[in-house]
LUMBA-10056 format. One line per 5 residues: their letters; for each residue x, y, z of C-alpha. Coordinates in pm, whole numbers, plus 32768, in hexadecimal, padded with zeros to 4 digits. Layout:
residues N
A> X Y Z  ...
//
This chain:
residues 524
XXXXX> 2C28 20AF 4EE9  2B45 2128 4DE3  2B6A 22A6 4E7E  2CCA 228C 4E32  2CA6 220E 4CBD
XXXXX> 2BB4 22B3 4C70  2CB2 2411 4D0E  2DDD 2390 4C54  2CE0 237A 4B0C  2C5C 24E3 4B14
XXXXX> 2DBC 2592 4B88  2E4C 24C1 4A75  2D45 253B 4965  2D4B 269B 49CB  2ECA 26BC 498F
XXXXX> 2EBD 25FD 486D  2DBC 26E1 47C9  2EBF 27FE 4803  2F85 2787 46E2  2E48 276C 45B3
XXXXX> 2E81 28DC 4540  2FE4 289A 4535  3021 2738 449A  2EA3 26F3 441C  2DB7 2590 4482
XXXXX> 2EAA 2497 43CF  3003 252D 4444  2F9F 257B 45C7  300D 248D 46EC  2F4E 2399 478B
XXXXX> 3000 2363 48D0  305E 24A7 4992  31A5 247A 4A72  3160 25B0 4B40  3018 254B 4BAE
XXXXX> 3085 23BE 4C03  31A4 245E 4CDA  3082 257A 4D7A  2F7D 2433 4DBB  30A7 2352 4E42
XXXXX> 311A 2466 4F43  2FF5 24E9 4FBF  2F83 2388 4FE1  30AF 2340 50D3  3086 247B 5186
XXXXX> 3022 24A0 5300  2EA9 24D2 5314  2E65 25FB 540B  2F8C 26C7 538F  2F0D 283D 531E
XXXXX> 3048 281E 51FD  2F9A 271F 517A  2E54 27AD 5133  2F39 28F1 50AC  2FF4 2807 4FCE
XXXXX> 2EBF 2771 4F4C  2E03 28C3 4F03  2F45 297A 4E6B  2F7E 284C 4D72  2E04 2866 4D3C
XXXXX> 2E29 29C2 4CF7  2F53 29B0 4C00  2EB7 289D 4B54  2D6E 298A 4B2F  2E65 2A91 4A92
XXXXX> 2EF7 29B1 49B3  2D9E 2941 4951  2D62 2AD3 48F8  2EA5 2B23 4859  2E3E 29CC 4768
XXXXX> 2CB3 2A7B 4751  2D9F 2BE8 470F  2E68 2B30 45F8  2D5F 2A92 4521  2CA7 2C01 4511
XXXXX> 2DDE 2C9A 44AA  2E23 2B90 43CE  2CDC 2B9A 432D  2D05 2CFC 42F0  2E41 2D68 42E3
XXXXX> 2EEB 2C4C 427A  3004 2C4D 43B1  300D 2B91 44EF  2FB0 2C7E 4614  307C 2D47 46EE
XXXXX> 3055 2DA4 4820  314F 2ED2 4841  308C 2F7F 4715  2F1C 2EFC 46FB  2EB4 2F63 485A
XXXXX> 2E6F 30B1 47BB  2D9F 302F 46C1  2C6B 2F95 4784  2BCD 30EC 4750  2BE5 30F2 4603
XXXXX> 2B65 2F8C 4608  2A37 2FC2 46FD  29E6 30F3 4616  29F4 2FDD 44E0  2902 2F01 4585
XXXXX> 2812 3017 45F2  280E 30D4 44A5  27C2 2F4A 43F4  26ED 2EAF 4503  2648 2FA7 458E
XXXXX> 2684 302D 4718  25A2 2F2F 47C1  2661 2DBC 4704  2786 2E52 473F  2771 2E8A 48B1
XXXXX> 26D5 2D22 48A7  2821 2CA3 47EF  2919 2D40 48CC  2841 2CCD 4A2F  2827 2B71 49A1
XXXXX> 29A3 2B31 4921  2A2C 2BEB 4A80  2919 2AFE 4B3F  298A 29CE 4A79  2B13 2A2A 4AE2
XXXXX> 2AB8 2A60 4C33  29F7 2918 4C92  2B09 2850 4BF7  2C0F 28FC 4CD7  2B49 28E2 4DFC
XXXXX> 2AF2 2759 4D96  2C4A 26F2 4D40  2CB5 27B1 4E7A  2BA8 26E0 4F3E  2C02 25C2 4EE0
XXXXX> 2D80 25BE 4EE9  2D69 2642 505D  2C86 2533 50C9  2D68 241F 503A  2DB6 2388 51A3
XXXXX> 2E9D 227C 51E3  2DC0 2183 5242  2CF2 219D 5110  2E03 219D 5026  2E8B 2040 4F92
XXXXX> 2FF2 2036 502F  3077 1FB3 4F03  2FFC 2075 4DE1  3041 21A3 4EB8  31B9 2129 4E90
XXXXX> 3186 20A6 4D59  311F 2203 4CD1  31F4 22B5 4D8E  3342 2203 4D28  32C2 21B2 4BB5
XXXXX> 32B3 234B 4BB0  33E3 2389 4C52  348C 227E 4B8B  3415 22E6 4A40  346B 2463 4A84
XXXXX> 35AE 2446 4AFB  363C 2342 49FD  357B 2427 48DD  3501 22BF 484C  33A4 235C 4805
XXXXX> 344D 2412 4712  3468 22E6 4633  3320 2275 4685  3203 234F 459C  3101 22F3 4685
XXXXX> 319E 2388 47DB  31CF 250D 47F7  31C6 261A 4917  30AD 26DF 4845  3072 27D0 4968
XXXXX> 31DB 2840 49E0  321F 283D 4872  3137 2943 4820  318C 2A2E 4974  32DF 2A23 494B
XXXXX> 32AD 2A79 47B6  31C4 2BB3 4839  32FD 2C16 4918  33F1 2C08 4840  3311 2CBB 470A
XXXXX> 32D5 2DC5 4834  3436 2DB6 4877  3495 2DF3 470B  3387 2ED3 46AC  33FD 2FE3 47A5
XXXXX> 3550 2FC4 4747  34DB 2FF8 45D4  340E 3158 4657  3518 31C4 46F1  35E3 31C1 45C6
XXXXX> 34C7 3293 450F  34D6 3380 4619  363A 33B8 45D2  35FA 33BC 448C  34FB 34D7 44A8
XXXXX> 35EB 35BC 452D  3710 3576 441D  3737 368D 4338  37E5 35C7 423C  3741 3629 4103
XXXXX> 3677 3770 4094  3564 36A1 40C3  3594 3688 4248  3586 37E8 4253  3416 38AE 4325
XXXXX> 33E2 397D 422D  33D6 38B2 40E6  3450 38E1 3F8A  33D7 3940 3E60  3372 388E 3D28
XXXXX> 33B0 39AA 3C2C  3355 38A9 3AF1  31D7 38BB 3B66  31D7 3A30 3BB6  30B2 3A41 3AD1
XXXXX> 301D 390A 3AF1  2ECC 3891 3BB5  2F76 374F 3C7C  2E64 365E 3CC2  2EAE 3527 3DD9
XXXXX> 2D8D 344D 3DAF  2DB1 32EE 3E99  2CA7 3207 3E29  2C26 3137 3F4A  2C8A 2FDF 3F2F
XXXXX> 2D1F 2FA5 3DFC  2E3B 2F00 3DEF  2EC7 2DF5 3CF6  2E0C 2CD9 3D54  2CF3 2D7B 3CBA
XXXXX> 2D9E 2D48 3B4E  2E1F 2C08 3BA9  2D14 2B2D 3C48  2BCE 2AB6 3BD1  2AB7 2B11 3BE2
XXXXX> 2B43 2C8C 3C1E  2C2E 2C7D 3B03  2B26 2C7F 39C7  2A62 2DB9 3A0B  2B85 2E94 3AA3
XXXXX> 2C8E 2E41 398B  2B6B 2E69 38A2  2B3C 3002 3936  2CB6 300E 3929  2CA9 2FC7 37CC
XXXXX> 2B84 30D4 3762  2C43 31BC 382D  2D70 31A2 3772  2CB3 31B9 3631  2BF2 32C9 36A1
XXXXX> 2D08 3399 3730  2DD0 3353 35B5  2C76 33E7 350C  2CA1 351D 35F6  2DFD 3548 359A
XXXXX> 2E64 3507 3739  2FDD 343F 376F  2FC9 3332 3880  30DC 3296 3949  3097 317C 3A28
XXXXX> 3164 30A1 3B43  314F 2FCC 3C71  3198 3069 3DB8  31AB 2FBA 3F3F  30C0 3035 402C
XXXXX> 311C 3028 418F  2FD1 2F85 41CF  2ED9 2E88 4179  2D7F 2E64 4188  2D3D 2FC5 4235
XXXXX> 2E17 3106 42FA  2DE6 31B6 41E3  2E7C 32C8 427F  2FE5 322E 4296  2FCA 3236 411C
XXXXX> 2F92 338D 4104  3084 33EE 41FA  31B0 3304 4150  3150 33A9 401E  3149 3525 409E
XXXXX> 326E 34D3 418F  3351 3406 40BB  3396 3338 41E6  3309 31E3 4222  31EF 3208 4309
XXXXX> 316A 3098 4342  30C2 30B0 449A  2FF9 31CB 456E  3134 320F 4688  31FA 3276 4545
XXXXX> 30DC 332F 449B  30AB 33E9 45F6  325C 3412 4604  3246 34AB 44A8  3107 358B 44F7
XXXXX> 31BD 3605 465A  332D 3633 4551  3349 3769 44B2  3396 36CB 4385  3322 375C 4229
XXXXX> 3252 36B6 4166  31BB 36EE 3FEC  30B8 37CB 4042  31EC 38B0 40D2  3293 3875 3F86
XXXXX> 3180 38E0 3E9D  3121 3A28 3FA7  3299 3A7F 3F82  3254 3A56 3DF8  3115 3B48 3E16
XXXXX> 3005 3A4D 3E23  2ED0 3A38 3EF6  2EB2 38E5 3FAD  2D59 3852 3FB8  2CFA 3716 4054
XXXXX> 2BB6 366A 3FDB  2B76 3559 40FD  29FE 34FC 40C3  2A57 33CD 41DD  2A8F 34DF 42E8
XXXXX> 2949 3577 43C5  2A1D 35A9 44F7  2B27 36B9 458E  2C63 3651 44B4  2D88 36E5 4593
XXXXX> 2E97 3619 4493  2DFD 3706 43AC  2E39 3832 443A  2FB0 37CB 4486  300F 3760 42F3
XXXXX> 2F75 38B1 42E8  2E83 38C8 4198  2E07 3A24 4135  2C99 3987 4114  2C08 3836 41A5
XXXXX> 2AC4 37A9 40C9  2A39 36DE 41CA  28D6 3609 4203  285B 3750 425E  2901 3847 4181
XXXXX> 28B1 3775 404C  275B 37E8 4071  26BD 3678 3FFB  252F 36A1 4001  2516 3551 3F6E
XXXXX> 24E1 33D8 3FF8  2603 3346 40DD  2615 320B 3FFF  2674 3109 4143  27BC 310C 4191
XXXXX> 2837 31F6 407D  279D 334E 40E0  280E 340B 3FD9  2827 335C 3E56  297E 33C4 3DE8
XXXXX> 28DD 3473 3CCF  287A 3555 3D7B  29C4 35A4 3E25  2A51 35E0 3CC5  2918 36CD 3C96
XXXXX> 29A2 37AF 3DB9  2AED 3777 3D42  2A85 3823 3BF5  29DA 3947 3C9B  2B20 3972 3D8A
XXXXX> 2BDD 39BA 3C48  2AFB 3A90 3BC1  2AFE 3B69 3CE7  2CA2 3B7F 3D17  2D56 3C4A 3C25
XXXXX> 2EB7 3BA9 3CDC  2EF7 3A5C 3C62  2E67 3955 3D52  2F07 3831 3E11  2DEA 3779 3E6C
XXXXX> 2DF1 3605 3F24  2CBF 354D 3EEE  2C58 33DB 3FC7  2B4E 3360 3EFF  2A7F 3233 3FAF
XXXXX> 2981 31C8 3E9E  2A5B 3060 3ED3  2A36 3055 3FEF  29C4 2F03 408A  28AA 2E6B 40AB
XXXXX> 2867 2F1D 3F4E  2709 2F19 3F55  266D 2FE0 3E85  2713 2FDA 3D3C  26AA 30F4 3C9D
XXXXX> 26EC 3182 3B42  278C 32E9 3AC5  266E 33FE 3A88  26A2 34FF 39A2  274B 361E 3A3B
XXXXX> 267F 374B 39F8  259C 367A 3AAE  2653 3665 3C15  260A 37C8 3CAF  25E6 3774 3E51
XXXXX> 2602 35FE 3E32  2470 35C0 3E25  2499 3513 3CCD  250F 33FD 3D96  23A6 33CB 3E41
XXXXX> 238D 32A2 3D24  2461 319E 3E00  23C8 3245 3F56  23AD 3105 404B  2449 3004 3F9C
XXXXX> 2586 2F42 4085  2507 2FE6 41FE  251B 2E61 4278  267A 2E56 42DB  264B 2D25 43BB
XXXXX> 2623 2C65 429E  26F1 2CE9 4186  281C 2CE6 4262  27D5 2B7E 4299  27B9 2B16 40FD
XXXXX> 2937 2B0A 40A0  28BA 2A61 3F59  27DA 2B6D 3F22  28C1 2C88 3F66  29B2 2BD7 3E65
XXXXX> 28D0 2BEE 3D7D  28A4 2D6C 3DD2  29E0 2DDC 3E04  2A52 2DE9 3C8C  28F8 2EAA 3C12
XXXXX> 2923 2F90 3D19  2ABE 2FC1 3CD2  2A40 3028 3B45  2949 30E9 3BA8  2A6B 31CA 3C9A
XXXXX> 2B5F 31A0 3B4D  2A24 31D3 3A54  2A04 334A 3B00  2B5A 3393 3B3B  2B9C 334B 39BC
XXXXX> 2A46 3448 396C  2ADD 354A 3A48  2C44 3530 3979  2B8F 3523 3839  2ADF 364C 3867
XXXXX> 2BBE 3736 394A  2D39 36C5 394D  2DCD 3791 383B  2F4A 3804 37F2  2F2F 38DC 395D
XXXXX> 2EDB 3781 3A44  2FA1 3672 3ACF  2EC1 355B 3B36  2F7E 3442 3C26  2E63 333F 3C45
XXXXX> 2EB0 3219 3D35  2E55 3112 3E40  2E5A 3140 3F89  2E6B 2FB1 3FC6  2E04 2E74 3F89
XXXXX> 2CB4 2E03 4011  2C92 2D20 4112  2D5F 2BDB 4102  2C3D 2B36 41D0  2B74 2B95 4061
XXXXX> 2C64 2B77 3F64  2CC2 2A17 3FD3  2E2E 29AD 3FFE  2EED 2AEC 409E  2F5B 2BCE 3F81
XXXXX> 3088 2CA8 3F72  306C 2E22 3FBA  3083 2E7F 3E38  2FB2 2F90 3DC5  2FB5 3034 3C59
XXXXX> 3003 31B7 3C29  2F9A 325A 3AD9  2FFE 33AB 3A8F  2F3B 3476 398C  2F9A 35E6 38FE
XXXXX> 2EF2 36A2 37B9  308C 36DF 378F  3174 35C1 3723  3298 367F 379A  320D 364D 3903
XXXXX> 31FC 34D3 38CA  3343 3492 380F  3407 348D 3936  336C 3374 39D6  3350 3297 3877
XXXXX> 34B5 32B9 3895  34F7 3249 39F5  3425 3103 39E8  32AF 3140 39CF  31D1 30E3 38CE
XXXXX> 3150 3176 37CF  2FBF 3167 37EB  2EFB 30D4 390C  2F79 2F96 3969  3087 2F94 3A4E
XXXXX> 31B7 2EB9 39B2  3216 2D78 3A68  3363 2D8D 3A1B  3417 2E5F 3AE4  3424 2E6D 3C74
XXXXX> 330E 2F63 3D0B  334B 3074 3D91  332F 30C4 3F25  320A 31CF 3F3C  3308 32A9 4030
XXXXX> 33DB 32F6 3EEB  32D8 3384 3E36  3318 34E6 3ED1  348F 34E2 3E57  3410 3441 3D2C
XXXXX> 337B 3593 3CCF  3480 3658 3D31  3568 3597 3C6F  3488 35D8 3B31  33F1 3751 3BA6
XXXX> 34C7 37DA 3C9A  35E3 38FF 3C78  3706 3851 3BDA  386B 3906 3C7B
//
């Protein structure tokens, strides 16, 4: 008797857990139909049939699954603000195991994974246990009946619809995966066909040129992290909308014109890369199967446009110390990496490279191109945990990097910063100034009538930090030493200065590209 309570109890928590990413403490279910009708039939089964220990350890099994999809969804909710799906986030459990080793260290991670797949597998093997050993002559006749028809009842009528407390948490959230799955390939598929439309110049391998920035440098800074929120919320709001404002007062003293916007990134909370690519692309790259459709298309993308215009393309990806093959195939003439950035100073925790150092090489790139440059930058100075803050130096101070030896050591204990959410909120808007603070030096001092600067988020931060899920807003701010360069955007909805307007609808990051060829390219 107690055996079988005690069975119905734990089949009926473990579903029921299934539905706290999804509906939260005070919304989930209490009473699981599925798992009365699973305890009610297996309690009535034959004992010595071999279908009924198969039944038992399959429904274990799914209910184990369910259990991970739920563990799956609160990650991906944390950071990416999205519920999980399993036709697209298979893929990403490298990227994730590389997250925790890079944070943790190789040893906590290993000791993460082992314990959470341990922890799965002795409740699947315990819930299979025990629902196979349910015999007849142990179970209570009547609540097995009871259960069973209560279950039945309920489902079939679809009273537990009316009733808050009753649900079906874990068929709920399989058949929700499925038919996400379902939808999701349907969706690539589309893109696929898309990739091969040649509807537009734009479609076209070979790219187009921008002809109104034949002779201009063409600068694509993303700036980890920073998306509206930042301006919005407290406590991030005071110090980053207080280096907006110096900015814009500084870049007035230098006699720079300033644009600025909202754009929608594809992402939230990290991918970084499906930023880039929407923005290079101009289509809307929002998960890795379509970034690796676009990178297998033959599409063109901006760094085509501006080689067809007689630029060189540079890439400045300080985040990158591995083979990059996506490099290779949106074919730059020169890729800055770790390596190739030649930084002899500190690796400053997470953040190996400061950002302004990046700009440093940036700076010398110029110098040694007499073509005008199109050069791509992904600054990570924001970068979570954002530990250490550290300030600007003076530039004729920067050289290899070894300036940086002042902040050597400080934020190497990832275990615990990744753990302080209030701490890295009190970070995170520091270390977003300091990545605008040097981005608005490097302007200042080296974007004259010759330079188009397009400085912009790559996404929000975390949701799981921020606090209640943001949108995907970012701001864009355009700066050129010529005000002919920036008059066509004051004139199709951007602000003048740098803060975005709230006004008007933001843009989708995958129009930027025709954006510029509306304002820059050959007009027929």
């Amino acid at each position: 008797m107690v055996r079988w309570w005690l069975t119905l109890l734990l089949v009926n928590a473990a579903l029921i857990a299934t539905a706290i990413p999804r509906l939260g403490v005070a919304a989930m279910p209490w009473l699981a139909l599925e798992g009365l009708i699973l305890v009610g039939v297996l309690s009535l089964w034959p004992p010595r049939r071999l279908a009924r220990r198969l039944l038992a350890y399959a429904s274990a099994t799914l209910i184990v699954l369910a259990l991970a999809c739920a563990l799956g969804d609160t990650i991906t909710q944390e950071i990416q603000g999205r519920p999980l799906n399993l036709y697209l986030d298979p893929s990403q459990v490298p990227i994730l195991l590389e997250l925790l080793r890079d944070s943790l260290g190789l040893p906590v991670s290993i000791a993460v994974v082992l314990l959470a797949l341990l922890a799965l597998l002795a409740i699947g093997l315990g819930l299979g246990h025990l629902l196979a050993t349910l015999l007849r002559h142990d179970t209570p006749r009547r609540c097995a009946w009871g259960t069973l028809v209560l279950g039945v009842g309920l489902a079939l009528l679809g009273l537990w619809r009316d009733m808050a407390p009753v649900g079906t948490p874990g068929i709920t959230l399989l058949t929700e995966q499925a038919t996400r799955a379902y939808e999701t390939r349907a969706s690539l598929r589309d893109f696929d066909e898309r990739l091969s439309e040649r509807e537009s110049p734009l479609d076209a391998p070979d790219g187009q040129p921008l002809p109104g920035l034949a002779k201009t440098d063409v600068i694509l800074a993303f700036v980890e992290s920073y998306g509206m929120a930042a301006l919005e919320r407290e406590p991030f709001a005071e110090p980053v909308n207080a280096r907006l404002d110096a900015m814009a007062e500084a870049f007035a003293q230098a006699g720079l014109s300033v644009a600025s916007g909202r754009v929608t990134s594809p992402t939230l909370g990290g991918q970084s890369r499906l930023a880039h690519a929407s923005v290079l692309s101009g289509l809307w790259v929002d998960s890795t199967l379509r970034y690796d459709l676009f990178l297998e298309s033959p599409r063109a993308t901006l760094i085509d446009d501006f080689e067809q215009t007689g630029h060189t393309s540079v890439a400045m990806m300080p985040a990158i110390y591995r083979d990059w093959p996506a490099g290779r195939r949106l074919g730059y003439d020169e890729i800055h990496d770790d390596e190739r950035l030649d930084y002899r100073g500190p690796r400053l925790g997470w953040v190996t490279i400061p950002d302004q150092f990046v700009w440093h090489r940036l700076r010398q790139a110029r110098r040694e191109h007499r073509e005008p440059l199109f050069a791509e930058l992904a600054l990570i100075s924001s970068h979570a945990p954002w530990v250490p803050v550290i300030e600007p130096l003076a530039w004729d101070e920067l050289d290899d990097g070894e300036a940086f030896a002042r902040w050597e050591g400080e934020g190497s204990d990832f275990l615990e910063l990744w753990g302080d959410n209030a701490g890295m909120r009190q970070r995170y808007g520091p270390a977003l100034a300091y990545s605008l603070a040097v981005a608005g030096e490097y302007a200042e001092r080296y974007v004259d009538d010759d330079t188009l600067l397009i400085l912009l988020g790559d996404h929000q931060a975390a949701p799981g930090m921020l606090g209640d899920t943001p949108n995907r807003e970012v701001p864009i701010h355009i700066i050129s030493g010529d005000p002919a360069l920036i008059a066509p955007l004051l004139e199709h909805g951007f602000q003048r200065g740098m803060q975005p307007g709230r006004d008007t609808p933001a843009r989708s990051m995958d129009e930027l590209r025709e954006l510029l060829h509306q304002f820059y390219g050959a007009t027929d």
